[in-house]
C-alpha atoms as one frame of an Amber mdcrd trajectory, in Angstrom:
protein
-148.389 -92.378  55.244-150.218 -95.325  55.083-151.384 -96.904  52.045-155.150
 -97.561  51.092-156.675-100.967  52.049-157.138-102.444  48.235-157.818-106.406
  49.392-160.678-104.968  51.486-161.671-102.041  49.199-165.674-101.783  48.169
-167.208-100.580  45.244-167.797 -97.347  46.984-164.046 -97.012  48.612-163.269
 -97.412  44.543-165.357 -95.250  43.379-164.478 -92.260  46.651-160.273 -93.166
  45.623-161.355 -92.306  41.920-163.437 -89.035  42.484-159.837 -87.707  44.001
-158.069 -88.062  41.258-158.060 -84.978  39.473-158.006 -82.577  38.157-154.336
 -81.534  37.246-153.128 -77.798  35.974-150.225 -77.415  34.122-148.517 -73.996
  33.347-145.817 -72.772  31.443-143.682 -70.799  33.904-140.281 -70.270  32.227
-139.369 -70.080  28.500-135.876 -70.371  27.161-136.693 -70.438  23.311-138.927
 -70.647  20.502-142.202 -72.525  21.321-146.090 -72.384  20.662-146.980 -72.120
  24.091-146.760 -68.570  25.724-146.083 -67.808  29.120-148.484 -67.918  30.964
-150.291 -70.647  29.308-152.506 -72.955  31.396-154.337 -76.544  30.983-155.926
 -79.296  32.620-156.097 -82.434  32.701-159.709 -83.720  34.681-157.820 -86.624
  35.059-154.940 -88.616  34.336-156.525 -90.330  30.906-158.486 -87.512  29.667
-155.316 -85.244  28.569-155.675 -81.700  28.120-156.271 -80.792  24.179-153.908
 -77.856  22.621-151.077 -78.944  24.323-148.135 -80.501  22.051-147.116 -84.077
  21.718-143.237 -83.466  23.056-144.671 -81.874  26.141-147.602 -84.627  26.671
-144.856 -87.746  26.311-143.031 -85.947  29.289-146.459 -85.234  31.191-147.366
 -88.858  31.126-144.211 -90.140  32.996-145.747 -87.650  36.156-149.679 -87.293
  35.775-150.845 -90.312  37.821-148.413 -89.359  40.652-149.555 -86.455  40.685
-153.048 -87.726  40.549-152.027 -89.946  43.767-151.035 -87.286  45.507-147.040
 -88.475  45.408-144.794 -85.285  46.941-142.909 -83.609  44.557-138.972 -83.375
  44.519-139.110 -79.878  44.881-138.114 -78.940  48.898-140.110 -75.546  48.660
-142.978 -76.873  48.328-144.359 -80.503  47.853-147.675 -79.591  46.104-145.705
 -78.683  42.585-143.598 -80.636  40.358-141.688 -78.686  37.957-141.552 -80.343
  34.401-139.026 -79.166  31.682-140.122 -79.718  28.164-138.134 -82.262  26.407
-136.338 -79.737  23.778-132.507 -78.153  24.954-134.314 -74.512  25.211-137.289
 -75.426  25.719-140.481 -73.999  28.415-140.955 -75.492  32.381-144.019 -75.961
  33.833-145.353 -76.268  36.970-147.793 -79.160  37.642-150.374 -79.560  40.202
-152.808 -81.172  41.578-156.005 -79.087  42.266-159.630 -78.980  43.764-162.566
 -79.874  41.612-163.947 -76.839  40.625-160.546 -74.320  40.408-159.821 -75.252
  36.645
């Protein structure tokens, strides 16, 4: 995978990289305890700075480590498929989501 030309980037070639960043869906796919989300619950981000609103603080901190790789279009760790990354909320029994990047349009 080679990486983008940034010493020779133009305005437009910035502009093109930016227009793929997002959006991003999150959803909760597992829940192990007491939470406000419910299964099932989905949000998106339309890109990495504008965060989704409704979705708590605890669960945003961990977000923010993985939304611009995700943005970038870095593989996930997960061998199954390379498209998701699965994100466990930051409390012991806490909710996992799975995060993705998606089309412009799907959210």
């Amino acid at each position: 995978m080679k990486p983008p030309d940034f010493e020779n980037m133009t305005d437009d070639d910035y502009h093109a990289l930016w227009d793929e960043l997002g959006p991003i869906e999150i959803k909760m796919t597992e829940k192990h305890g007491q939470c406000k989300h419910d299964l099932g619950d989905t949000f998106y981000y339309e890109n990495p700075y504008k965060k989704p609103e409704g979705v708590c603080n605890a669960l945003l901190h961990v977000l923010d480590l993985y939304t611009w790789r995700i943005a970038l279009g870095f593989p996930s760790w997960e061998a199954g498929d390379r498209t998701v990354h699965r994100i466990h909320c930051p409390d012991k029994t806490g909710t996992v989501w799975e995060v993705r990047k998606i089309e412009r349009g799907d959210a």
